[in-house]
N, C-alpha and C positions, 0 to 999 in steps of 0.2 A: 504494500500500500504506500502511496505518494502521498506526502503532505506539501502544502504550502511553506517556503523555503521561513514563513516566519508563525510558523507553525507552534502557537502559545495555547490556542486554544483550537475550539473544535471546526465548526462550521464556518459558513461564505469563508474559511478560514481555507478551502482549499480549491482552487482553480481546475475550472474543468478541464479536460484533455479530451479537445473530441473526436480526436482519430478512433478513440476507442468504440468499439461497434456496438459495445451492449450496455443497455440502463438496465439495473436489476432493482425490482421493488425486493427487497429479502426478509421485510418483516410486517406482517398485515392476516386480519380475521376475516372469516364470513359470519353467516348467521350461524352456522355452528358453534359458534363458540359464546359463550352466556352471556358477554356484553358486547354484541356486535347482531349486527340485522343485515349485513349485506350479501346480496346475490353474484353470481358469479359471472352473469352472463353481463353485467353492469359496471363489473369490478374491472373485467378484461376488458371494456367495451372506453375505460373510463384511464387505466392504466396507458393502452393505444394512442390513445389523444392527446395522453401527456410524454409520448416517446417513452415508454417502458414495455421491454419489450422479454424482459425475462421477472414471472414471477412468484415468489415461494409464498405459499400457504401455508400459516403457521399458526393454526388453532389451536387453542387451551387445551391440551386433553383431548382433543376429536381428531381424526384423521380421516373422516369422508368430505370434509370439505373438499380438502387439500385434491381428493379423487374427483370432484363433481368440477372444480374447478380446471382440473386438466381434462376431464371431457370435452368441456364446453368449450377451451380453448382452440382458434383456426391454425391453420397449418403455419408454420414461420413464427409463434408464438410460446415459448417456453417457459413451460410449469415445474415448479418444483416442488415435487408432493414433501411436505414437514409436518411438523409439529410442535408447538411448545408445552412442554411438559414439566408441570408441576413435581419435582421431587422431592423429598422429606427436608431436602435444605435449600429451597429457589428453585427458579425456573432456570431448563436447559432448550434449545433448541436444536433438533436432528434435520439436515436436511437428505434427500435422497431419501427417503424412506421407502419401503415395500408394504409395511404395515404398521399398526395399532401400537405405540406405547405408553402402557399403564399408567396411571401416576402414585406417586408415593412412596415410592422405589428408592433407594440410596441415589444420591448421586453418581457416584461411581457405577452402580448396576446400571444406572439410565444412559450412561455416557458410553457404557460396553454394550448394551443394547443396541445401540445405536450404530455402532461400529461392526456389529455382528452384519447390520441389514446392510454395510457396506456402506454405511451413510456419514454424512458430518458433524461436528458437534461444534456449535457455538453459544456463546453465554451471550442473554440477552441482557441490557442496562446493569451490567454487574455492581454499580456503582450511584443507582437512584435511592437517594437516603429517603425522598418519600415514598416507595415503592415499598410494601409488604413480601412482594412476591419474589426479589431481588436472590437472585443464589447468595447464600452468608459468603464472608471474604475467607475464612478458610476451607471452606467447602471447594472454594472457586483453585486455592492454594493447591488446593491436596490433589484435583483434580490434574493442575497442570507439571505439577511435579511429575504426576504419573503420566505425563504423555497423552491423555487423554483427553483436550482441548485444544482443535483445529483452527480458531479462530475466534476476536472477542470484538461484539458490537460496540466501534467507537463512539457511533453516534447514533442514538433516540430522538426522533422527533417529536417525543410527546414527554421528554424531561424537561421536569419545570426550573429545575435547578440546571443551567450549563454548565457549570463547575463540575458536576457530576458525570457528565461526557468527558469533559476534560480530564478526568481521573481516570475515566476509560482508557482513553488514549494513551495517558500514559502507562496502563500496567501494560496495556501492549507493546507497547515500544520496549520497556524494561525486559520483557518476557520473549520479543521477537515473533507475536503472533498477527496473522493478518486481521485488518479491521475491516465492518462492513458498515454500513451507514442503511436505517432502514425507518421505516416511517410510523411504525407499528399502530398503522393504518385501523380502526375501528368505524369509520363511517368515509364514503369517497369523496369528501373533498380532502382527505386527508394524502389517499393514494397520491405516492411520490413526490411528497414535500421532502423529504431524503430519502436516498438511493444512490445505488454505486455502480460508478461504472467501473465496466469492464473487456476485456480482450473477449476474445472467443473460447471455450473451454469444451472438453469432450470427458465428462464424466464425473461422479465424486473427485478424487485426486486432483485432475485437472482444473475445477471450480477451484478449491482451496491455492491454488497457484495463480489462477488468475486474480484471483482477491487481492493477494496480496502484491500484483501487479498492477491492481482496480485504482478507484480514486471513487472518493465520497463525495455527492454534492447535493444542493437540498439547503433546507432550514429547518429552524423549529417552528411547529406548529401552534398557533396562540393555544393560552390553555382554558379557555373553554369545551376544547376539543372532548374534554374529560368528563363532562356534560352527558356528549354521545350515550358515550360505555355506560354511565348511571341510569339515563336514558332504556337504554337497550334490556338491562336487569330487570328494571321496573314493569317495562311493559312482557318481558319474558315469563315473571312472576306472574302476572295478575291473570295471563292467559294459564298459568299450569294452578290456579284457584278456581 
């Protein structure tokens, strides 16, 4: 991953490179997922428009989105089936998946899970102090000691706190892992306010090389955006009353 040569902090903080051929949206829900209502055919229809043209589905805990959404997707438009998965210490994200991962799992089991289906492992917002859902900072530790984290989200567009990206950044850098920039999209006007671009890649393996060949660009999203999600719970509840 390329940074901005005055590279302090995170966003507009880093200049596009547009030879690069691919915008990846790499962090974003459907309705699948408990604080989100969006469709898929709306999601790709809406991602297109804004030059993104590679996108991972990364639902809470579900993984038919991630599948409904690579149906629906036309041809020249690449899905990445994921997940974000709650595990007993934070959330992890698998991309490349084949199938369903549990939640509440060790981290460590969630992170070999993951690698089992041949897939990647990234931490999402490792570093959002108002985030509950956040992987704990030794968790995040123990994981990379053991080799078992491909890559770490330098930037969230829906932290409130930028410092908190910033921190991102820098465990990566300290660490030598690539960063991705993602928008973690819960309603479309959110789709691709960040996102990373990227070279071409042909596989698990190859994704992780291009990333961290990639470049971040985008911004943060105001934070009412978080509205959405509360939004989306609300009326998810009243309908299972």
């Amino acid at each position: 991953m390329r940074f901005d040569a005055e590279a302090g902090r995170s966003l507009p903080w880093v200049r596009m490179n547009t030879d690069l051929p691919l915008r990846a949206e790499l962090h974003c829900h459907t309705y699948h997922s408990h604080d989100c209502r969006m469709r898929p055919e709306r999601m790709i229809r809406n991602c297109q428009q804004r030059g993104i043209n590679v996108l991972a589905v990364t639902d809470h805990n579900e993984f038919n989105g991630a599948l409904e959404v690579a149906a629906a997707a036309p041809e020249g438009f690449t899905v990445i089936p994921a997940e974000e998965i709650m595990t007993s210490q934070g959330e992890i994200i698998g991309y490349f998946l084949s199938h369903h991962i549990p939640r509440g799992l060790s981290p460590e089991e969630t992170a070999q899970r993951i690698r089992a289906q041949g897939g990647v492992v990234n931490v999402p917002h490792p570093f959002d102090t108002l985030r509950n859902g956040r992987l704990t900072t030794p968790a995040l530790d123990r994981l990379v000691s053991l080799g078992l984290i491909d890559m770490i989200e330098g930037f969230n567009a829906r932290m409130t706190r930028p410092e908190d990206n910033d921190h991102a950044l820098a465990y990566a850098r300290e660490h030598d892992l690539p960063v991705t920039g993602g928008s973690d999209a819960h309603s479309y006007g959110e789709l691709a306010t960040a996102y990373t671009a990227l070279p071409r890649f042909d596989g698990p393996r190859d994704f992780v090389h291009a990333v961290r060949e990639g470049l971040i660009g985008g911004g943060l999203s105001p934070w009412p955006v978080h509205l959405v999600s509360t939004w989306a719970k609300v009326a998810r509840n009243v309908r299972l009353t």
